[in-house]
Backbone bond lengths (Angstrom), bond angles and torsions (degrees), N, CA, C in turn:
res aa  C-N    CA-C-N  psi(-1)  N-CA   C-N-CA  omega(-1)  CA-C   N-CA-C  phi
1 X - - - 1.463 - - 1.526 111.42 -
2 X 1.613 109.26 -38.37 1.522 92.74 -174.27 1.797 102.34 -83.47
3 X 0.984 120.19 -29.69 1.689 103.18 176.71 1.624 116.86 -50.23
4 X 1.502 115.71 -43.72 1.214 128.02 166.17 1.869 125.32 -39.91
5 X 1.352 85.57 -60.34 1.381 94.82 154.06 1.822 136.09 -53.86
6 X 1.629 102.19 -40.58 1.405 87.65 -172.48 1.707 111.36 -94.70
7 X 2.110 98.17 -12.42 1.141 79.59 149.70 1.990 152.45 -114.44
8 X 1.431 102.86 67.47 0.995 134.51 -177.90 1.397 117.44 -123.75
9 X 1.352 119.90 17.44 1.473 141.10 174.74 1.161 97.64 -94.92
10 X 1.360 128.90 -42.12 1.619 123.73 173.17 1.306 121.37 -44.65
11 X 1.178 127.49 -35.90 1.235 133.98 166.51 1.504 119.20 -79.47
12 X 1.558 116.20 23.13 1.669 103.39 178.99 1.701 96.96 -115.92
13 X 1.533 103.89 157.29 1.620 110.15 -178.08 1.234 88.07 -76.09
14 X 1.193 108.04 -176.19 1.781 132.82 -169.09 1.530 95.87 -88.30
15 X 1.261 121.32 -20.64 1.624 131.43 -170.13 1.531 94.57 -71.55
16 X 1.410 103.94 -59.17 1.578 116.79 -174.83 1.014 128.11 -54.27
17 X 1.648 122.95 -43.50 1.584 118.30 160.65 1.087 112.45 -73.99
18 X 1.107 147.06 -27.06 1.759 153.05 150.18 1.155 93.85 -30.98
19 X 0.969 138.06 -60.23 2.116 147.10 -178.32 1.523 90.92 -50.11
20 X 1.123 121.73 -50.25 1.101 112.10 -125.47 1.640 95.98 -106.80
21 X 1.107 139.85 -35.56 0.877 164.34 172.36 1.526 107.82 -53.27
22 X 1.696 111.38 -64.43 1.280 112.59 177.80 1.299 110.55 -71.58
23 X 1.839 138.39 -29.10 1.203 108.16 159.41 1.509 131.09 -64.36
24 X 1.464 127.28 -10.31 1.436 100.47 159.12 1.264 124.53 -87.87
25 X 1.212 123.57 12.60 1.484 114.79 -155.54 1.750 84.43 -122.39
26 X 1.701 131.17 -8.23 1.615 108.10 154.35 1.567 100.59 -104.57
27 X 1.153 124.28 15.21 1.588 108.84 176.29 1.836 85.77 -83.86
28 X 1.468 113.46 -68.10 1.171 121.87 -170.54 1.565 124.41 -33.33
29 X 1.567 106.82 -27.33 1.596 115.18 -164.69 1.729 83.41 -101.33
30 X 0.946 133.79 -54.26 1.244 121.84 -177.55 1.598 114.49 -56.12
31 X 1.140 128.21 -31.81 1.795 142.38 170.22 2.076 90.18 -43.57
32 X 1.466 110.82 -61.47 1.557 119.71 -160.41 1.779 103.22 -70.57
33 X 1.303 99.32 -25.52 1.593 102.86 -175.43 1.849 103.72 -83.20
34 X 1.410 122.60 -22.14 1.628 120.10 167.12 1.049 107.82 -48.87
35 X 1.341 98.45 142.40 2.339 106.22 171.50 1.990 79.93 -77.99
36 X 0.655 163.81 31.92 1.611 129.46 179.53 1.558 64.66 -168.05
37 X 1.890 103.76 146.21 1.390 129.26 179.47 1.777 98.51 -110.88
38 X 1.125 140.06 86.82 1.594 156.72 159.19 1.323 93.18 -74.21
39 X 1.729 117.60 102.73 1.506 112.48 150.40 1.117 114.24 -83.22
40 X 1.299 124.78 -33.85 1.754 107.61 175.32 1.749 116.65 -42.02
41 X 1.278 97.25 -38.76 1.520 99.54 -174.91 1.629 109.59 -71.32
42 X 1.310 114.46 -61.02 1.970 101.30 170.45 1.569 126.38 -57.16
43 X 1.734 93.79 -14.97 1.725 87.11 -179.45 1.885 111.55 -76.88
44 X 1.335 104.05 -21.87 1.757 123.33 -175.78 1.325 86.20 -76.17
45 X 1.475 126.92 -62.38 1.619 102.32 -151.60 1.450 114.81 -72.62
46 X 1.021 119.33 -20.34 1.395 140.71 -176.55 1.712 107.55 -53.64
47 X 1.553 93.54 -57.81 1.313 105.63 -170.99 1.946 105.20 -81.27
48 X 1.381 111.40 -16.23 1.172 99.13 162.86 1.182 135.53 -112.21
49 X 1.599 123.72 20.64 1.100 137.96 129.23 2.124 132.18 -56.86
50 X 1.610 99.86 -17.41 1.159 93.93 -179.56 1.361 95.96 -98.07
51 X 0.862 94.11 -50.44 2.000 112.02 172.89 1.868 111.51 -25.42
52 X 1.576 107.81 -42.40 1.805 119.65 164.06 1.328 107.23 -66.62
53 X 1.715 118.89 -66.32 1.596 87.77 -174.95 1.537 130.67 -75.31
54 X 1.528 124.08 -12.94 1.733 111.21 157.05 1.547 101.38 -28.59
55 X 1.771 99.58 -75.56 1.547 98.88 -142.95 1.348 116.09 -77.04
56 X 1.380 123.51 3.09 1.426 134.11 136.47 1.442 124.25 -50.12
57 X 1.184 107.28 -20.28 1.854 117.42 161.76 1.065 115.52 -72.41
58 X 1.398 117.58 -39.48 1.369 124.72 -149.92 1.523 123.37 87.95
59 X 1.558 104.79 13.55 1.187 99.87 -160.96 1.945 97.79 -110.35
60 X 1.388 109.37 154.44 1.606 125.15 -158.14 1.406 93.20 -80.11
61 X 1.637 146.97 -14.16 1.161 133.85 -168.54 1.590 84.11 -74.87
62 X 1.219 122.44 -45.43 1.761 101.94 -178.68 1.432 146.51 -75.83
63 X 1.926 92.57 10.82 1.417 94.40 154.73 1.719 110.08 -107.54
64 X 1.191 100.74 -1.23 1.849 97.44 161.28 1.590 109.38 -57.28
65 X 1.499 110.34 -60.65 1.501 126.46 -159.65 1.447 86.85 -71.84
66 X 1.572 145.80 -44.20 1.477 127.78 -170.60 1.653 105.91 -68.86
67 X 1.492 106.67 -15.32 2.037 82.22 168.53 1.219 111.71 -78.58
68 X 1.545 130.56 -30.35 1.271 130.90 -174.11 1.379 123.66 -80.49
69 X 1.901 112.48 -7.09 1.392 113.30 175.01 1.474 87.53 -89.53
70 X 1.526 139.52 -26.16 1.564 141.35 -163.54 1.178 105.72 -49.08
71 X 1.824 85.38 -61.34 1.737 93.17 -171.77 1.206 122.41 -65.11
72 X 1.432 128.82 -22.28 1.579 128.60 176.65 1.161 102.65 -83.54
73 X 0.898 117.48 -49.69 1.670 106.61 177.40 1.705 122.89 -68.48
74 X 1.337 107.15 -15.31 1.697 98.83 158.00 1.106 117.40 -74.49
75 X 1.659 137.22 -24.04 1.297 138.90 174.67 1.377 127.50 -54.08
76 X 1.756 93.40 -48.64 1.672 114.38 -174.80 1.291 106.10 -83.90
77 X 1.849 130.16 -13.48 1.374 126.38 171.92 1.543 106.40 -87.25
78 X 1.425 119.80 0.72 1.820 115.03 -172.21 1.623 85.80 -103.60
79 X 1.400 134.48 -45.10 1.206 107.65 -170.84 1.570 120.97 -65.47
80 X 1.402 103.76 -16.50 1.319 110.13 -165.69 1.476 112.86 -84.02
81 X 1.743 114.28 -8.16 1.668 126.51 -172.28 1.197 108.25 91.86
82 X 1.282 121.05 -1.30 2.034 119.22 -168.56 1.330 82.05 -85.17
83 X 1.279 124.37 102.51 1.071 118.82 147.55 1.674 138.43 -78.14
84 X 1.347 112.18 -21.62 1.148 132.66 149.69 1.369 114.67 -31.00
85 X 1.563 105.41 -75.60 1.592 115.08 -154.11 2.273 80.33 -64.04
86 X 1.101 125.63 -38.06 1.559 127.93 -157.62 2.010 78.91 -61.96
87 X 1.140 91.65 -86.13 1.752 98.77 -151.27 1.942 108.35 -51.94
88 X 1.366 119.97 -15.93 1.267 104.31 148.05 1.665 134.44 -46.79
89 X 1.371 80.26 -60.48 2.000 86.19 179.62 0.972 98.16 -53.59
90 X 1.210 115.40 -66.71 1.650 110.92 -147.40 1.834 112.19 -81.60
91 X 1.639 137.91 6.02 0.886 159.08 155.46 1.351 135.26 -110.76
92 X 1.112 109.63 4.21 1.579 130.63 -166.33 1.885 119.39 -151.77
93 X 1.028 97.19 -91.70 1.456 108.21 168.26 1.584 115.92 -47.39
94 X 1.710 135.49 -60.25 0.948 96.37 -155.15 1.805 107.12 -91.44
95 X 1.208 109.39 -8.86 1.632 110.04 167.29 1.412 118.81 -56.30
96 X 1.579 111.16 -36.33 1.471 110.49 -178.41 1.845 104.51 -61.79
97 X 1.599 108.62 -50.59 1.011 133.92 153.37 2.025 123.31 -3.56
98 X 1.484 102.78 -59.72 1.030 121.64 -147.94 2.008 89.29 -98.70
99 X 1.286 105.84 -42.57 1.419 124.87 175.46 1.788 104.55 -72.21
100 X 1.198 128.85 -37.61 1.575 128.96 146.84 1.389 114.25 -28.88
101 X 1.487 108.96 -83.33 1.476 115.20 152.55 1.738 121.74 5.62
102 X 1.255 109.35 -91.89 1.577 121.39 166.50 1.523 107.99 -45.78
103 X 1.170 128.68 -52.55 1.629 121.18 168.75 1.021 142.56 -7.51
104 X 1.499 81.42 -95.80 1.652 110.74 175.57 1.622 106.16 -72.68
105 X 1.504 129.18 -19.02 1.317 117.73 162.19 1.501 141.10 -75.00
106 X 1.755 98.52 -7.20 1.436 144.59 158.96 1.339 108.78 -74.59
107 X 1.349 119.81 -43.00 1.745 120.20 -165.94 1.641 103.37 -128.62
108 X 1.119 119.75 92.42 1.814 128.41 -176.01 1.749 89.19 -119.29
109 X 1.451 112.64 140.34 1.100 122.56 -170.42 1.614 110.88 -86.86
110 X 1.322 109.25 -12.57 1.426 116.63 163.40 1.646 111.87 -145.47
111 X 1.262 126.75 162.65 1.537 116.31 176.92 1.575 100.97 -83.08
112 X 2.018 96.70 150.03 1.251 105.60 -172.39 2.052 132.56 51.74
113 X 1.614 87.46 23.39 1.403 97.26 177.34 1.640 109.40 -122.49
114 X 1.271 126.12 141.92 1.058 122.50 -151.65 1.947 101.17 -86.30
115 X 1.231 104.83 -15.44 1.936 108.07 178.23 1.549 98.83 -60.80
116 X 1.475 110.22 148.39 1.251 133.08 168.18 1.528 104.12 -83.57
117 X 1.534 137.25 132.47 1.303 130.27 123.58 1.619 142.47 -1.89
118 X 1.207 111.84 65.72 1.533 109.47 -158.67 1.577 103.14 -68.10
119 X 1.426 96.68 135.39 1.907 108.51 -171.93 1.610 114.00 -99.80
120 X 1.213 113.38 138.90 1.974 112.59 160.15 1.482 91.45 -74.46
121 X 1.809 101.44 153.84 1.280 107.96 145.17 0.875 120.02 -83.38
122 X 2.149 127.01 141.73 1.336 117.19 150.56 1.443 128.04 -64.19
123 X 1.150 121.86 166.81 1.657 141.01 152.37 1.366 100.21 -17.10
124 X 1.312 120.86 -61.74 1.383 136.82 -140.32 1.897 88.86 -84.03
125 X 1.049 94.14 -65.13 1.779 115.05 -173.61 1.711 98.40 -36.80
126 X 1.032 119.07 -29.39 1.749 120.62 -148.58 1.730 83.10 -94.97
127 X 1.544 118.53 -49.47 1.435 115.35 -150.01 1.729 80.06 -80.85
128 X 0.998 133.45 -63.11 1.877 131.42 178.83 1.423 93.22 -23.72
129 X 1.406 130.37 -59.68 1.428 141.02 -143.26 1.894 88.72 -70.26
130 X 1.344 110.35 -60.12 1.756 118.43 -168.08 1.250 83.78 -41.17
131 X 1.926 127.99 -81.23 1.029 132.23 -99.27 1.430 82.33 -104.64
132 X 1.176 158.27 -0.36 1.274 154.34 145.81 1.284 136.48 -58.94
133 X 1.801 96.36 -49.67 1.306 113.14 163.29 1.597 113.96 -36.65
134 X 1.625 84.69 -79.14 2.140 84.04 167.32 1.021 145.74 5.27
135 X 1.461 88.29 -87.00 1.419 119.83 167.72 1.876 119.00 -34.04
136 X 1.747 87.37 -75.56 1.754 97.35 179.27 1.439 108.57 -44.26
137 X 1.651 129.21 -49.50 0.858 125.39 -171.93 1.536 126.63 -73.45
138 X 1.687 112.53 -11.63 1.400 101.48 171.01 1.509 100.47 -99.30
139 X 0.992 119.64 -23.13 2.002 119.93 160.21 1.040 105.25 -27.81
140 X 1.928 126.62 -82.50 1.011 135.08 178.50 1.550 130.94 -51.78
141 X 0.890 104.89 -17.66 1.926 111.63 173.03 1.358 113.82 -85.10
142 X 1.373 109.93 -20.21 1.435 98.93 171.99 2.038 110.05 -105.20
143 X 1.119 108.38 -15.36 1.475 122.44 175.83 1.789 96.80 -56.75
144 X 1.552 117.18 -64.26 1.103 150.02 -160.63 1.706 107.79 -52.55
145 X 1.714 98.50 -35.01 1.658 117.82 -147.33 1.972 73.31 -93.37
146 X 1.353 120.44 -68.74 1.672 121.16 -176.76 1.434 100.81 -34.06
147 X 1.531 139.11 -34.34 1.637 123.93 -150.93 1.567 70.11 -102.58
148 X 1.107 157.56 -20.10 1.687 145.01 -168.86 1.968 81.47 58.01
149 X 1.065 106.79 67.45 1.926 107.18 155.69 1.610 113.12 -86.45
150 X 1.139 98.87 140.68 1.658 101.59 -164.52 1.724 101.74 -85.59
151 X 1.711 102.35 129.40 1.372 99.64 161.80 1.562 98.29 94.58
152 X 1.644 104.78 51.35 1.080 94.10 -148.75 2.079 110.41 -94.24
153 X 1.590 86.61 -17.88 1.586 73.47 173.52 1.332 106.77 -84.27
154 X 1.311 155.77 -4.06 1.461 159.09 149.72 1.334 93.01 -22.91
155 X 2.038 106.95 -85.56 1.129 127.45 -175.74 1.501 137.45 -10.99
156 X 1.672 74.13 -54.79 1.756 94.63 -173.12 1.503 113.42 -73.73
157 X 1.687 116.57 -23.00 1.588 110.58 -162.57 1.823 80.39 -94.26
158 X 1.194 140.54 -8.64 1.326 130.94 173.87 1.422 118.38 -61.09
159 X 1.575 103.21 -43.29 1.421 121.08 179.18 1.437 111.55 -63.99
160 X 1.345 108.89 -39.53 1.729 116.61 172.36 1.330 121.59 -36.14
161 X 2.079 92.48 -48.75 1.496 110.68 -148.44 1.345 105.18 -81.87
162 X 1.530 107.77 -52.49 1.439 104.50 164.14 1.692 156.61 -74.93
163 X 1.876 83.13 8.60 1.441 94.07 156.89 1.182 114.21 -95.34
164 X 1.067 145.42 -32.52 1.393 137.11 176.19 1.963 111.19 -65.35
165 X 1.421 106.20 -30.31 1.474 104.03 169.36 1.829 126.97 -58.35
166 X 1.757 84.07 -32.33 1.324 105.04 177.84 1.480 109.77 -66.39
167 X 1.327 105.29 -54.49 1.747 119.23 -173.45 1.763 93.97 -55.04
168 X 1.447 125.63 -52.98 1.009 104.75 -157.03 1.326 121.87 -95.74
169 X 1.325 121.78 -0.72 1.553 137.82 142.26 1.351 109.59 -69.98
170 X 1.084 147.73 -5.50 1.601 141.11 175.12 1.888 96.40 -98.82
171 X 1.618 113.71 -24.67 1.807 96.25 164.02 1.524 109.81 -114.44
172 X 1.447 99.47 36.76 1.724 99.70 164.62 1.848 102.92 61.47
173 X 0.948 144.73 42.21 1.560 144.62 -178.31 1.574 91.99 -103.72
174 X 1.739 103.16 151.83 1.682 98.78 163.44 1.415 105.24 -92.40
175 X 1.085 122.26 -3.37 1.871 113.85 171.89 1.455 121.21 -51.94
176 X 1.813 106.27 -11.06 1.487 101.02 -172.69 1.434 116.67 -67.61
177 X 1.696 104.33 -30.97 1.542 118.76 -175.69 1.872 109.79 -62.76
178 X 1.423 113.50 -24.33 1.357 114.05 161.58 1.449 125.73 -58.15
179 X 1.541 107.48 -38.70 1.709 126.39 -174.72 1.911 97.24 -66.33
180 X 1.420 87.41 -63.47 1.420 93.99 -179.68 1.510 123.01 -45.75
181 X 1.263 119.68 -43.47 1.345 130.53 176.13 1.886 116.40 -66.79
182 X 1.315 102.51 -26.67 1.181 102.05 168.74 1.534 129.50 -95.94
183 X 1.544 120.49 7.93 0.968 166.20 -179.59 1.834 124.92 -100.26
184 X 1.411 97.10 -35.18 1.561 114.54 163.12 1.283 125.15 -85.80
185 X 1.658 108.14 -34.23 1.438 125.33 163.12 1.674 106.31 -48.43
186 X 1.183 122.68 -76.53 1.293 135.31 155.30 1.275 136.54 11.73
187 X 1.911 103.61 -75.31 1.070 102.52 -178.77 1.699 105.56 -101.74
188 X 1.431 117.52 22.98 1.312 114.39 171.31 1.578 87.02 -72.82
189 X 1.447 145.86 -64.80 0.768 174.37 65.33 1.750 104.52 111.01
190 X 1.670 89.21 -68.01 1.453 120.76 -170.00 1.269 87.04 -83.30
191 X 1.293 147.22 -98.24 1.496 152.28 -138.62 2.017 110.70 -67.62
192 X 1.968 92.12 -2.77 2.067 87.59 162.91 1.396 78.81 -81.27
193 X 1.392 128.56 -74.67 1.121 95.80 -163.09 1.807 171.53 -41.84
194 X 1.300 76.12 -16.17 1.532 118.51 156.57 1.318 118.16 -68.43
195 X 1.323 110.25 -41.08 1.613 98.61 -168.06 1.796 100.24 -101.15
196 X 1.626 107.68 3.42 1.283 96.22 158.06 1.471 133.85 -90.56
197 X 1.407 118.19 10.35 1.434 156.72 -179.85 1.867 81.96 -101.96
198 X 1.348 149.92 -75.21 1.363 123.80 -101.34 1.435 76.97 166.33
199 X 1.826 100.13 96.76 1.641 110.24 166.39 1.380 118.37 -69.14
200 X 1.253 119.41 -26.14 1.603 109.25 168.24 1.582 111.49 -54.99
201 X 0.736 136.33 -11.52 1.504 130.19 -175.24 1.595 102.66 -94.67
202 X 1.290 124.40 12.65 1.580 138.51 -172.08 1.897 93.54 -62.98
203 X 0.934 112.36 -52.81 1.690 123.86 -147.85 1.800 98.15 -67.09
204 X 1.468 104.56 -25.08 1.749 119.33 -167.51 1.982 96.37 -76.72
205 X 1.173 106.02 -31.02 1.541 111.89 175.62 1.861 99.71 -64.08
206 X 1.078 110.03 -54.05 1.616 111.65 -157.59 1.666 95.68 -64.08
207 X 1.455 97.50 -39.52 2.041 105.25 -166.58 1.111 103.78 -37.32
208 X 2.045 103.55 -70.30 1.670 109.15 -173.05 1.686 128.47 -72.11
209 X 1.786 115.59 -1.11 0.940 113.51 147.80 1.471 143.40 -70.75
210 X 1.761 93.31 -26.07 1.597 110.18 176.82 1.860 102.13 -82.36
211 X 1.858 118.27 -30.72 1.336 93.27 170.65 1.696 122.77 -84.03
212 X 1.796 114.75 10.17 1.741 85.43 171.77 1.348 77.29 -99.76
213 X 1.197 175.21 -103.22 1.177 141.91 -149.04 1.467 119.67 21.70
214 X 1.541 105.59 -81.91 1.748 109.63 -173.71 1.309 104.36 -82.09
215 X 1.071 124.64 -37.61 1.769 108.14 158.49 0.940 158.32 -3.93
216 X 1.825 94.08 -68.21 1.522 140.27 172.98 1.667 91.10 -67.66
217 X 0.967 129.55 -74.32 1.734 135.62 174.51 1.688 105.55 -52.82
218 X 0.962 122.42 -22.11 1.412 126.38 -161.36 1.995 92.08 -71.64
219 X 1.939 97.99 -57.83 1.665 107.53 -174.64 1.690 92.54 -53.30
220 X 1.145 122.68 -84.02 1.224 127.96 -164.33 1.452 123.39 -22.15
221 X 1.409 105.03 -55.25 1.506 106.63 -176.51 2.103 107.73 -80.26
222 X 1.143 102.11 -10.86 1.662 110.39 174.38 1.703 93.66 -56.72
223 X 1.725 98.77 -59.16 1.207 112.41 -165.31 1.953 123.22 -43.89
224 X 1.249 75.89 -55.78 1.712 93.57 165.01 1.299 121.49 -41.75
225 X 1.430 106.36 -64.10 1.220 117.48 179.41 1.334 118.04 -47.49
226 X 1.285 116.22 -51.57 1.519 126.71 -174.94 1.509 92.95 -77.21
227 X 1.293 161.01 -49.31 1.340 132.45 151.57 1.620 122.99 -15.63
228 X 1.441 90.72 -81.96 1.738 100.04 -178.66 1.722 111.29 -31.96
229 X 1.448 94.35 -53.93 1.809 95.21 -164.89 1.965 103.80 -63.50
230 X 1.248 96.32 -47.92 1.800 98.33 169.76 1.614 123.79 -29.65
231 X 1.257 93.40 -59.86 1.538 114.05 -179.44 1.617 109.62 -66.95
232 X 1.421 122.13 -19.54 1.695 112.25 -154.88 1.912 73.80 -91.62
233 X 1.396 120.77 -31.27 1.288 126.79 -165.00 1.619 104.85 -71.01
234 X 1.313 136.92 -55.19 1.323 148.05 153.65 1.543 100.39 -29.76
């Protein structure tokens, strides 16, 4: 897996490892600047900083690496009481995650090329998309309200955000990088607060600032892509 991985760097612009590069190198400097040294926490952001630019490719190694940022990051959200941010990943996110996986290995925009198939939503897809959302989200507000998770209407619009990111990375759309981005806002949100409890949790602020970063680039270059591929099809 990791040869696979590193060789799939061949395919990044010079912009992209520039992205990519400088997000580990301020997650990492911000990790040394915490009063309290949490490796679980730099080993997650790390891995979910690389984990953004794959799937800013379009490419499926970054829904491999998003189960493995899931699972660390459900660990470091249970010690912290977020139970929210915990039972998403690990009930939500990384299954959608894992079912991505099968997807995009189902939908490659060329054979033996590592780009995903970028998809329209249907009609149908959008009203599933509303009426689910809903749902999960009044599920979770009352799931959320029984564990007394702190911060709880925060919590709950997190759970919103990242199911619909999920939904819309599980049909290949670039709208997911919107979900996601509103979702990073979020838990910048949730995890100051955290680190105003407990400076080791400092490095979780920089993560979700460094992912709407690739986010923000993540929609854009989706966008592109799904141009380019349109046009090679025309």
């Amino acid at each position: 897996m990791i040869s696979k991985i590193i060789n799939r760097f061949k395919y990044f612009s010079r912009f992209e490892l520039l992205l990519w590069i400088s997000s580990l190198l301020v997650i990492a400097i911000s990790f040394l600047f915490s009063e309290k040294y949490n490796w679980l926490v730099l080993i997650a952001s790390l891995v979910g900083a690389t984990e953004l630019i794959f799937v800013s490719k379009g490419d499926v190694v970054g829904q491999v690496l998003t189960v493995i940022f899931g699972s660390l990051y459900a660990i470091i959200s249970f010690r912290f009481r977020y139970y929210g941010e915990m039972i998403t990943y690990l009930g939500m996110a990384i299954p959608i995650a894992i079912l991505s996986v099968i997807s995009w290995l189902k939908n490659p925009y060329k054979k033996h090329e590592p780009e995903v198939k970028v998809n329209s939503l249907s009609f149908f897809q959008i009203i599933i998309m509303i009426i689910s959302t809903i749902i999960v989200t009044a599920i979770f507000y009352f799931i959320l309200k029984i564990f007394n998770n702190p911060n709880l209407i925060i919590s709950t619009l997190s759970v919103t955000a990242s199911y619909l990111a999920a939904y819309l990375m599980l049909l290949r759309s670039p709208s997911y990088a919107i979900a996601y981005c509103l979702n990073d806002i979020i838990l910048i949100i949730l995890w100051i607060l955290a680190t105003i409890k407990d400076k080791s949790y400092l490095p979780m602020i920089i993560c979700f600032i460094v992912f709407l970063v690739n986010d923000i680039y993540g929609y854009f270059n989706w966008k592109r892509i799904k141009k380019r591929q349109l046009n090679n099809i025309n």
